[in-house]
C-alpha positions as CSV (number, residue, x, y, z in Angstrom):
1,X,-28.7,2.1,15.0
2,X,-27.5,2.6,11.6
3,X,-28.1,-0.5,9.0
4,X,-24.9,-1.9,7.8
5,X,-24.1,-0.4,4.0
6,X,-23.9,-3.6,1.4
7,X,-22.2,-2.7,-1.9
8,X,-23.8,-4.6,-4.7
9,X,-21.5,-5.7,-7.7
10,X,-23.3,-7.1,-10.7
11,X,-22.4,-7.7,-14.4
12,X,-25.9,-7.3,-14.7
13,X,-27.3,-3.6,-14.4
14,X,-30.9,-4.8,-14.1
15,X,-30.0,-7.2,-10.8
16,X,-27.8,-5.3,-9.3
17,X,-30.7,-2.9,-9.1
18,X,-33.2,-5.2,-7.9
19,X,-30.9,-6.6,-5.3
20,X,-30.4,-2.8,-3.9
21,X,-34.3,-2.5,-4.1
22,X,-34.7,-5.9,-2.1
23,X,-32.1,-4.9,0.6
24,X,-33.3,-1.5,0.5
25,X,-37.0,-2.4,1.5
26,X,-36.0,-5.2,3.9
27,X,-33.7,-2.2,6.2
28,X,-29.8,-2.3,4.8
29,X,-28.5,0.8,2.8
30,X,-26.7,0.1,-0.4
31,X,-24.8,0.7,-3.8
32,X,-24.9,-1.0,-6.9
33,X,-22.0,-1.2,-9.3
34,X,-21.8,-2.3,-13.0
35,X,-17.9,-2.1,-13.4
36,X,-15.4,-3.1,-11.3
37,X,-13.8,0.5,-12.1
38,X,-16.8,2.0,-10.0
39,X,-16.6,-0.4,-7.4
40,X,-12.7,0.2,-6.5
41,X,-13.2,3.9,-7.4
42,X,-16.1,4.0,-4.5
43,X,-13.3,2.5,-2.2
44,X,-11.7,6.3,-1.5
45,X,-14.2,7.4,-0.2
46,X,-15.5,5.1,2.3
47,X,-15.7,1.3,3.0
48,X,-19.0,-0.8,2.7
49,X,-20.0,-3.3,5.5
50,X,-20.7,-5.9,3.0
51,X,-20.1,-6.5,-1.0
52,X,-22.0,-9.1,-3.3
53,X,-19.8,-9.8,-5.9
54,X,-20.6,-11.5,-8.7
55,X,-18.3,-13.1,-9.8
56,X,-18.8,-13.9,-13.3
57,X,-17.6,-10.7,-13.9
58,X,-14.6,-11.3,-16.1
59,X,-13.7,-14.7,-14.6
60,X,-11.2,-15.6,-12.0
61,X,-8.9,-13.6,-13.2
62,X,-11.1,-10.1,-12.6
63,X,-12.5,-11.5,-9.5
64,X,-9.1,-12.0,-7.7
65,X,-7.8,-8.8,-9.0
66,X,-10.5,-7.0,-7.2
67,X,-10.3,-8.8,-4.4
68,X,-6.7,-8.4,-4.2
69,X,-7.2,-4.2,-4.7
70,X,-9.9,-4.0,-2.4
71,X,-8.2,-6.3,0.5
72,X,-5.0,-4.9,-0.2
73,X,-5.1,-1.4,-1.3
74,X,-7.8,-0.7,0.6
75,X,-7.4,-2.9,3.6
76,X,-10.8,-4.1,3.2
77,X,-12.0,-5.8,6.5
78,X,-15.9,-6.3,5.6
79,X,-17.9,-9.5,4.4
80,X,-17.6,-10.5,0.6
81,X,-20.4,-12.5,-0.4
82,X,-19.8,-14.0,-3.9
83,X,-22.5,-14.4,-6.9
84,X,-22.4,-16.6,-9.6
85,X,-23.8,-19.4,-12.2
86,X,-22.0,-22.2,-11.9
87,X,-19.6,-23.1,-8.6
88,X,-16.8,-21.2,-6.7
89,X,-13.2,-23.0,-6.6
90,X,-11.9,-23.1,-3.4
91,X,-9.1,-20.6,-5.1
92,X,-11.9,-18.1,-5.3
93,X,-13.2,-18.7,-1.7
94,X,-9.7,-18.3,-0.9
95,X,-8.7,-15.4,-3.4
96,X,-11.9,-13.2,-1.4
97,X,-11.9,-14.6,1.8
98,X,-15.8,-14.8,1.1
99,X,-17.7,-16.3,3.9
100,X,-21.2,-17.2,1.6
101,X,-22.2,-18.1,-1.6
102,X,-24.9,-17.0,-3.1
103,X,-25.8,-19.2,-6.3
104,X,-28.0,-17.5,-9.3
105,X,-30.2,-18.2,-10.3
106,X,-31.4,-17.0,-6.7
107,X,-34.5,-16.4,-5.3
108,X,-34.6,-12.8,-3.8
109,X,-35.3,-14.9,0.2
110,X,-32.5,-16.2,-0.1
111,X,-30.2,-13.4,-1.1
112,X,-31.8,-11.8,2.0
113,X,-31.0,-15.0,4.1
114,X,-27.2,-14.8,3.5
115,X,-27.1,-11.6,4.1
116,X,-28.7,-11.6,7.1
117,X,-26.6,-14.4,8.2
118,X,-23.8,-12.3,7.5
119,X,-24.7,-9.8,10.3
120,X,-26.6,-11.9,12.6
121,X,-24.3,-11.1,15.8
122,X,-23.5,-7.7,15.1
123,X,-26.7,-6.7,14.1
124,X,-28.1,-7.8,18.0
């Protein structure tokens, strides 16, 4: 069975990379992205099971314009896990159609514990 393929989306070069390492070692494949350039480029040429977005990334404002690309340019169907400091409006929730939140500071457990959550049926 192939692992599902989580795209990784941080502001933050040096997370983003530890996050792929962490998913890596615990059995998912993954991408990390620094830009939201390279995230929608990555988009033609196939589709991720899951993204962490962070979404401190330029604000609201960034965050529901790649959400809106993504969803409906691409026709995104995956999970969207969202990433910040601070809290997500419900306009955000909304905006992505997330179904987790993953708070930061985070500990890497439970980064793997939403994401796991995330594919708990279809991973069976």
């Amino acid at each position: 069975m192939t692992m599902p393929l989580i795209y990784i989306f941080d502001h933050d070069v040096d997370i983003a990379f530890v996050l792929t390492i962490w998913l890596e070692q615990n059995g998912y494949r993954t991408k990390g992205f620094s830009t939201h350039g390279e995230l929608i480029a990555s988009f033609k040429y196939g589709m991720p099971d899951c993204i962490i977005l962070d979404n401190l990334y330029g604000g609201l404002v960034a965050t529901k314009h790649i959400c809106d690309v993504i969803q409906n340019v691409f026709h995104y169907k995956g999970k969207i896990l969202l990433s910040t400091t601070g809290r997500v409006t419900n306009e955000e929730w909304e905006d992505c159609d997330a179904i987790d939140f993953i708070p930061k500071p985070f500990h890497l457990e439970q980064v793997l514990s939403a994401v796991n959550k995330a594919f708990e049926n279809s991973l069976a």
